[in-house]
N, C-alpha and C positions, 0 to 999 in steps of 0.2 A: 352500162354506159355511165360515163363520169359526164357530168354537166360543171365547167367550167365557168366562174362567174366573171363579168365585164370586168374589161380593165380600165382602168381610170384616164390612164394618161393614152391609152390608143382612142378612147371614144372623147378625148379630148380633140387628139387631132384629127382624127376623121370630121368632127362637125367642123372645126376650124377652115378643115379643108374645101366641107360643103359650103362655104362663107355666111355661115353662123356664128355670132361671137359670144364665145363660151369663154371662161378665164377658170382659176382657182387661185386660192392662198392659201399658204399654210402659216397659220398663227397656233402656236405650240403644240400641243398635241390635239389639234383641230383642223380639217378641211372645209375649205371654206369654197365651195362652187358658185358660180356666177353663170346669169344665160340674159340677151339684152331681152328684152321687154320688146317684140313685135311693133307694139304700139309705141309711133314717136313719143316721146316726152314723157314718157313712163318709165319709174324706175329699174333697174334689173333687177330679175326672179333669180332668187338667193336662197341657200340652204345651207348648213353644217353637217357636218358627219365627226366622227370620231378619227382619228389616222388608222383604227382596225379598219374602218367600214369604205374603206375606199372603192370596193364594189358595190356598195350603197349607194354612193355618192354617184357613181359611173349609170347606174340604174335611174338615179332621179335625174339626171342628166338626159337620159335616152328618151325617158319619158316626158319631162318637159317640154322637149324638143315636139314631139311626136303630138305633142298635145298645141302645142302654141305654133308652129310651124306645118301644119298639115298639107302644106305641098313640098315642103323637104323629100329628098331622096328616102330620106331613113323616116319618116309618116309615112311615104308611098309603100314603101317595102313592108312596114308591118300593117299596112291594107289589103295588101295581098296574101299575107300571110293568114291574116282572120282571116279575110274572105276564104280562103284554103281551107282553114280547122271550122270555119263554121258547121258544114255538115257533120262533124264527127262527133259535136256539144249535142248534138239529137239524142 
């Protein structure tokens, strides 16, 4: 089985869609991901990647989210999903 890695611009608009405001830039051969900051009046949680590493980028994405956002759809679903593979870490 091939394991396919995230794609940038779908986990773009899927949080978008969840009304999460996620953004990027591209400044030369650099991606540049944006997530707002939970906390009013706190800056946005910000990262680079390389233009290879756009699955990188798609990944610190999903997981910021998941981490700062913990009643989002996409935190709820990979709760469930640990709580699933828990037994099997025994």
């Amino acid at each position: 089985m091939r394991v396919v890695g995230r794609n940038l611009f779908i986990t773009l608009r899927m949080l978008k869609s969840a009304g999460i405001e996620v953004d990027l830039a591209l400044v030369d051969d650099e991606v540049r991901v944006f997530v707002k900051h939970p906390a009013p009046g706190e800056p946005p949680l910000r990262a680079s990647f390389s233009g290879a590493e756009l699955d990188r980028a798609a990944n610190w994405l999903a997981a910021c989210v998941v981490h700062c956002y913990p009643k989002s759809d996409l935190a709820k679903v990979w709760a469930v999903i640990a709580t699933a593979m828990a037994p099997l870490a025994r």
